[in-house]
Legacy VTK file of the C-alpha trace (Angstrom):
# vtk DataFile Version 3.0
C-alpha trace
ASCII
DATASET POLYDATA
POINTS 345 float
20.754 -18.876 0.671
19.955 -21.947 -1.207
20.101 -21.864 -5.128
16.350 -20.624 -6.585
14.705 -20.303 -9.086
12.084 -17.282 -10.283
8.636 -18.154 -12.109
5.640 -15.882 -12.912
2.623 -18.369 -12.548
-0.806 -18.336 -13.434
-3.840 -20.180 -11.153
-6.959 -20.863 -12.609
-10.247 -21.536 -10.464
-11.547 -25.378 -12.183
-14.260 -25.284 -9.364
-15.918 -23.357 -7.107
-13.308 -22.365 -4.307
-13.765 -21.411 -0.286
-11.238 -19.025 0.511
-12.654 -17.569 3.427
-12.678 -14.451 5.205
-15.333 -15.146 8.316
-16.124 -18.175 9.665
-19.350 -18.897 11.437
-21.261 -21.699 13.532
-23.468 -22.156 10.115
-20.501 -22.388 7.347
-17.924 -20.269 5.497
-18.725 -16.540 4.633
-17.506 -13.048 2.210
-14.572 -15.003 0.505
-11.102 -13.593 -0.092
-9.981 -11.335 -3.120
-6.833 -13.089 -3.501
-5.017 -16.532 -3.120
-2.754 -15.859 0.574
0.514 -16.326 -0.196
1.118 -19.263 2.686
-1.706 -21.032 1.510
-0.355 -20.689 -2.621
2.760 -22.339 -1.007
0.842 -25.210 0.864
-1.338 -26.063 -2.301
1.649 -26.492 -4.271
4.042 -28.632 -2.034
0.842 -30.735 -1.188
0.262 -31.523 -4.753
3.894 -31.848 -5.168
4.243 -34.849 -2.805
0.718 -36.163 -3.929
2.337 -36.314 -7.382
5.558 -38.092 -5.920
7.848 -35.415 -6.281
8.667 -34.761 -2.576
8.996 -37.258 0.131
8.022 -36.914 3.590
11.447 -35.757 4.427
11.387 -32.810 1.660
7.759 -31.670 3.163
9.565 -31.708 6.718
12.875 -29.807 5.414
10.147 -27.279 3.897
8.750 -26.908 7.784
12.297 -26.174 9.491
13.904 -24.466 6.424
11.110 -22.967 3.952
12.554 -22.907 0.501
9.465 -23.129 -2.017
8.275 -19.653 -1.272
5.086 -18.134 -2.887
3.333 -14.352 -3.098
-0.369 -13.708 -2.800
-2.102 -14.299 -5.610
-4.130 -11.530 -7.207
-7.103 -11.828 -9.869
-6.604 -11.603 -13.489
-9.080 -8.454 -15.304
-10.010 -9.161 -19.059
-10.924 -6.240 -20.760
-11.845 -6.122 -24.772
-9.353 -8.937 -24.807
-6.632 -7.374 -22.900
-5.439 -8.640 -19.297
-4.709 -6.984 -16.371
-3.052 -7.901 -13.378
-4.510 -6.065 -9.837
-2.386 -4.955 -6.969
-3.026 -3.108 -3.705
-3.689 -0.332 -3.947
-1.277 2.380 -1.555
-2.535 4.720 0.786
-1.492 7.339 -1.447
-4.131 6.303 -4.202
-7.641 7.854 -3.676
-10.932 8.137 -4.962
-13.782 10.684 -4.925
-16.778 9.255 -3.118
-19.321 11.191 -5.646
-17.917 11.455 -9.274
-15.219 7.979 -8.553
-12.921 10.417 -10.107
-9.221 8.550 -8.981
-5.762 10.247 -7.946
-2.264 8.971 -7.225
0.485 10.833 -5.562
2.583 7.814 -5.805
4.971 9.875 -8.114
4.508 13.121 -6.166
5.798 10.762 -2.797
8.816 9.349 -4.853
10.554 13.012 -5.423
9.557 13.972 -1.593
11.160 10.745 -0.267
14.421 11.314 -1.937
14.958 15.360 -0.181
14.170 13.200 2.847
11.405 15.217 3.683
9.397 12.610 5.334
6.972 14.353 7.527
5.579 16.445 4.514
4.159 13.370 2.670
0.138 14.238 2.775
-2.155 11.197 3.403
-5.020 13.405 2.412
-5.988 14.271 -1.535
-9.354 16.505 -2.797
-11.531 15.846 -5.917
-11.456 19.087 -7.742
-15.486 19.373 -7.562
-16.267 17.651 -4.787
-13.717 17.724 -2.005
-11.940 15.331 0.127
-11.581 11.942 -1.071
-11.593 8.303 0.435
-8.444 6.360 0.077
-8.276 2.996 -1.557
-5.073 1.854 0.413
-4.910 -2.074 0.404
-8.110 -2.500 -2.138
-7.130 -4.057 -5.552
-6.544 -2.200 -8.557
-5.536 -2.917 -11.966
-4.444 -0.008 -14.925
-7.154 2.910 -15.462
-8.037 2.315 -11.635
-9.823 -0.803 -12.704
-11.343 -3.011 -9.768
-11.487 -6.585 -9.971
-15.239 -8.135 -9.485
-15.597 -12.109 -7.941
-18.644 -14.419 -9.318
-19.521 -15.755 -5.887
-21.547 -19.476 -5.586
-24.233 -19.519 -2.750
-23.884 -23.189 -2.021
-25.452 -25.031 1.351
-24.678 -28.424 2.696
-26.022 -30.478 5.310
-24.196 -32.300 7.823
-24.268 -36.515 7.448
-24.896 -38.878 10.704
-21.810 -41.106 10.226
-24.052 -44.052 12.364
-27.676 -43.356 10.410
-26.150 -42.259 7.303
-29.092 -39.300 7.510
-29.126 -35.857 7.384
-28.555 -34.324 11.099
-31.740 -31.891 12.007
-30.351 -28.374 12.747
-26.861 -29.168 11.034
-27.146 -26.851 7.580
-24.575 -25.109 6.742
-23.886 -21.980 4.057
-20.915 -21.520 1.747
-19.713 -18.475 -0.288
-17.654 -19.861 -2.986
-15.696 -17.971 -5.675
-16.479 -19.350 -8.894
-14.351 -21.263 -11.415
-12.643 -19.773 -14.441
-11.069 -16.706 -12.292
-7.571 -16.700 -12.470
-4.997 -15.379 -10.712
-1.371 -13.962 -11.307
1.504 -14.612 -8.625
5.165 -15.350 -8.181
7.008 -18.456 -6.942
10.642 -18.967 -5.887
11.393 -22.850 -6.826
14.485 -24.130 -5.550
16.214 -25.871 -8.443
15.811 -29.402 -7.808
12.076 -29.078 -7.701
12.100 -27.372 -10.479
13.584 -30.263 -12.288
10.633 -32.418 -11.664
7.884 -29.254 -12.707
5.364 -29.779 -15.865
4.522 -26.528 -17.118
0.693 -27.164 -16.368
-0.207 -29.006 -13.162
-3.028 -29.286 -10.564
-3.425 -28.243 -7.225
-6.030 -27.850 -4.474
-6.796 -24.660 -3.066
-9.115 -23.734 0.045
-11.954 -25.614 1.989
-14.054 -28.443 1.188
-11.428 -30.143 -0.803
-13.320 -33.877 -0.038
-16.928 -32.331 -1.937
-15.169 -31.171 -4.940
-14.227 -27.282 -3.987
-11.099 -26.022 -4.652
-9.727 -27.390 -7.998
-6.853 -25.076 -9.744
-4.615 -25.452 -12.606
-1.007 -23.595 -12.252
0.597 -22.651 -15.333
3.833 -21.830 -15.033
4.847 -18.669 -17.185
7.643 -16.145 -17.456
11.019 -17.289 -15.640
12.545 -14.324 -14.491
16.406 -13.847 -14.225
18.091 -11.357 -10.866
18.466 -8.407 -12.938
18.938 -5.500 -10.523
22.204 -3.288 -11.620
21.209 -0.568 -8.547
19.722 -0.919 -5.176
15.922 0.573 -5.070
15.326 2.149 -1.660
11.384 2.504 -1.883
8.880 -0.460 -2.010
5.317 -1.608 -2.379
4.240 -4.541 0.353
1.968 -6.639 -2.225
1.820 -8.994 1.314
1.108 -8.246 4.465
4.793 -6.675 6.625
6.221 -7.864 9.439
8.608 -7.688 11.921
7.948 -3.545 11.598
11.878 -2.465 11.735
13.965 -5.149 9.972
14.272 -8.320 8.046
16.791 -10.660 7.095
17.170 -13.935 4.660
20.814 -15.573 4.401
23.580 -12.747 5.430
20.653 -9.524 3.590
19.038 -7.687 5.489
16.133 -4.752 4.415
16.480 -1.944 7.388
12.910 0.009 7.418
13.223 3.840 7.773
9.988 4.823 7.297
6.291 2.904 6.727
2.940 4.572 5.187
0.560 2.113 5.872
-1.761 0.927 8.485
-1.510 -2.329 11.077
-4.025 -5.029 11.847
-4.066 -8.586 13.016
-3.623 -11.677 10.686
-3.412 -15.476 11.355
-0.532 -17.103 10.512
-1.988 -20.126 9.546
-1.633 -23.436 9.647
1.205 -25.661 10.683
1.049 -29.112 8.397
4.225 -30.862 10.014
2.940 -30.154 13.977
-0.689 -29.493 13.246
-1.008 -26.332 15.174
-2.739 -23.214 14.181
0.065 -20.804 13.534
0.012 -17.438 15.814
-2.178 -14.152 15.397
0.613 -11.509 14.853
0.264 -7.441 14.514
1.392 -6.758 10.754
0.940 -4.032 7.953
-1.934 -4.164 5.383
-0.689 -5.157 1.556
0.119 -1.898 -0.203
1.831 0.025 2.581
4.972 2.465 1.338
8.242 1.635 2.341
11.437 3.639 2.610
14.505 1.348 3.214
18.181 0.471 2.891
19.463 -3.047 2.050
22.409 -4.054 4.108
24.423 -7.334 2.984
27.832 -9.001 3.738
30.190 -9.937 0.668
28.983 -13.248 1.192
25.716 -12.219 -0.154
24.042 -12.403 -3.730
21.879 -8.956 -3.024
20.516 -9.507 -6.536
19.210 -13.038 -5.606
18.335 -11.336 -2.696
15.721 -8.639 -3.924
14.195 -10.950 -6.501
13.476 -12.800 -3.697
11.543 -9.757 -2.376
9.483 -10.122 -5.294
9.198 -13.418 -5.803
8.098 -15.077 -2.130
8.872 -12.273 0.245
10.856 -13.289 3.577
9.777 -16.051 6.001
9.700 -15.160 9.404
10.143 -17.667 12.736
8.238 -17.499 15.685
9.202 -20.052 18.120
9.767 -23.133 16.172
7.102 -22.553 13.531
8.099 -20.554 10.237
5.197 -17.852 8.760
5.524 -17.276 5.234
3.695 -15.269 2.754
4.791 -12.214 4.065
7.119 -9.337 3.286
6.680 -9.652 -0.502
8.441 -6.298 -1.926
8.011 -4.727 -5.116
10.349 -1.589 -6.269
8.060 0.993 -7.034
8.737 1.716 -10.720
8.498 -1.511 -11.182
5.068 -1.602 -9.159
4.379 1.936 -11.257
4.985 -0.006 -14.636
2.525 -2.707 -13.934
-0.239 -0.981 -12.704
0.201 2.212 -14.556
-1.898 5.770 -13.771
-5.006 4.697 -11.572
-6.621 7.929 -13.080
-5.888 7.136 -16.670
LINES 1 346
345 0 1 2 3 4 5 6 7 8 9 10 11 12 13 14 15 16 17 18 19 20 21 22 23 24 25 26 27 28 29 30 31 32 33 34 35 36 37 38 39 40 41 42 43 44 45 46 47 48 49 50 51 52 53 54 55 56 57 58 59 60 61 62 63 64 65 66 67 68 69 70 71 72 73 74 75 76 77 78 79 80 81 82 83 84 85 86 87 88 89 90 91 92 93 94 95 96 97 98 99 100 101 102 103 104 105 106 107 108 109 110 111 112 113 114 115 116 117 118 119 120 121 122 123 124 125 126 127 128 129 130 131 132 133 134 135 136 137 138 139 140 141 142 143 144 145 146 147 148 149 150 151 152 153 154 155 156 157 158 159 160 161 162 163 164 165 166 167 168 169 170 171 172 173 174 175 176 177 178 179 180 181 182 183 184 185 186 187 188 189 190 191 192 193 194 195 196 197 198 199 200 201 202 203 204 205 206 207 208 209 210 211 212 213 214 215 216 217 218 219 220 221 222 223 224 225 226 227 228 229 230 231 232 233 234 235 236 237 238 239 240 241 242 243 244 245 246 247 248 249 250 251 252 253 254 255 256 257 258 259 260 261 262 263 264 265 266 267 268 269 270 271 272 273 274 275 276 277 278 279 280 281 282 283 284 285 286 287 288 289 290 291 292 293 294 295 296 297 298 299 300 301 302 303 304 305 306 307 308 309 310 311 312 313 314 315 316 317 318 319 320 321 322 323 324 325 326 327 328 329 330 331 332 333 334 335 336 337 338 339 340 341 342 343 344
């Protein structure tokens, strides 16, 4: 495992951004609530070797051996001139459909996970007036249960004849932008000698439609965090989508899955910069999901590098020759707890 380094970042939107969820025949549609981790990553190495900081080389290194390793980024909620970072929520947080009354059992599952009494965890929770509630597992929360809201920008463009130089008939098409001045929270794991080279404030490019303008951002790196862990935690929060399902490894660590609460779906991988391919569509498990686990390492391993890893950029998988990253970002759950607090507060 190659020597890293731990930031706390902040992205700010400088211009309306296309971070797409659906793509159509007539333009880009319901954008994202968060930056994907993989394409955090991208952004920065791209404006890295734009800047002159990595070579060709370094961005081909970062293709066959990711180091620079990013999480999602989530949106920033300002309240009476407090912030408040959002995270997914778990499928143990719910809220009642009529009164938006919210419950967690996140503390109730901690003490039933540790008798090992998995099969009496309840996925199921009941407003006291109005009776069964709707989960918010995977939806973004901050403290108090608070949501984040996006300003979207309705924006249409028309395609351009290259030989007339004239609009093409029949060739509109409609963009749902997020606007600028959102910001973001994430973590990045730097490896040192690109840290070296780092201002604390730099630009990067974020999303679609890069050539008209869209997708200006401003990182800011903030808190540098140090591997503190003095005990193993054995139950984590995905803040990234999960996969492989059973096991992981970076270096000689390894996190063994006993048990996941959480639900599956189907997510691109992305895309490949160094061969230009579109990544694969792989079965993983939504951001939030509960995990029980044990961390196996050799003595060869730095296990406290290795879990602020977890936190900081997740683990990179390979499939076939092409790496996916942005996924398997872990958070222990009091430390999860401690930043987003009692939804119900």
């Amino acid at each position: 495992m190659s020597s890293h380094r731990f930031f706390e970042i902040e992205v700010t939107l400088l211009s309306p951004t296309i971070l797409t969820h659906k793509i159509t025949k007539t333009g880009y549609l319901k954008p994202l609530d968060h930056i994907p981790g993989s394409t955090l990553r991208g952004a920065i190495l791209t404006a890295l070797y734009y800047y002159g900081y990595l070579n060709q080389v370094d961005l081909k290194n970062e293709a066959t051996e990711p180091s620079l390793l990013a999480t999602p980024a989530y949106p920033i909620i300002s309240v009476e001139n407090r912030d408040f970072q959002t995270l997914p929520a778990t499928p143990f947080d719910f809220e009642c459909k009529l009164c938006s009354k919210k419950i967690s059992k996140l503390r109730v599952l901690t003490s039933v996970l540790e008798k090992g009494l998995y099969q009496q965890v309840e996925l199921t929770a009941d407003c006291p007036e109005h009776g069964s509630m709707k989960t918010l597992y995977s939806k973004l929360l901050a403290r108090g249960g608070k949501k984040p809201s996006l300003n979207i920008v309705y924006t249409t463009s028309v395609a351009i004849n290259k030989a007339t130089r004239t609009a093409m008939r029949g060739m509109l098409y409609n963009y749902e932008a997020i606007a600028p001045g959102l910001r973001f929270w994430a973590r990045v794991a730097f490896p040192d000698h690109i840290v070296s080279k780092l201002e604390k404030k730099f630009e990067i490019s974020i999303g679609r439609g890069r050539s008209r303008g869209f997708g200006r951002a401003q990182i800011t790196l903030l808190t540098e965090h140090e591997p503190e862990f003095t005990s193993l935690p054995t139950t984590f929060i995905a803040l990234s989508p999960l996969l492989p399902l059973k096991m992981f490894t970076w270096g000689s660590c390894s996190v063994v899955i006993d048990v996941i609460y959480g639900r599956t779906f189907k997510i691109i991988g992305g895309w490949d910069m160094a061969y230009g391919l579109r990544r694969p569509i792989v079965t993983a498990v939504k951001r939030g999901a509960v995990l029980k686990t044990k961390i196996k390492y050799s003595e060869h391993c730095d296990v406290r590098t290795f879990l602020t890893m977890l936190s900081h950029g997740g683990v990179p998988v390979k499939y076939g020759n092409m790496w996916l990253t942005g996924f398997n970002v872990l958070f222990p759950l009091e430390e999860y707890l401690n930043m987003r607090g009692d939804i119900g507060a």
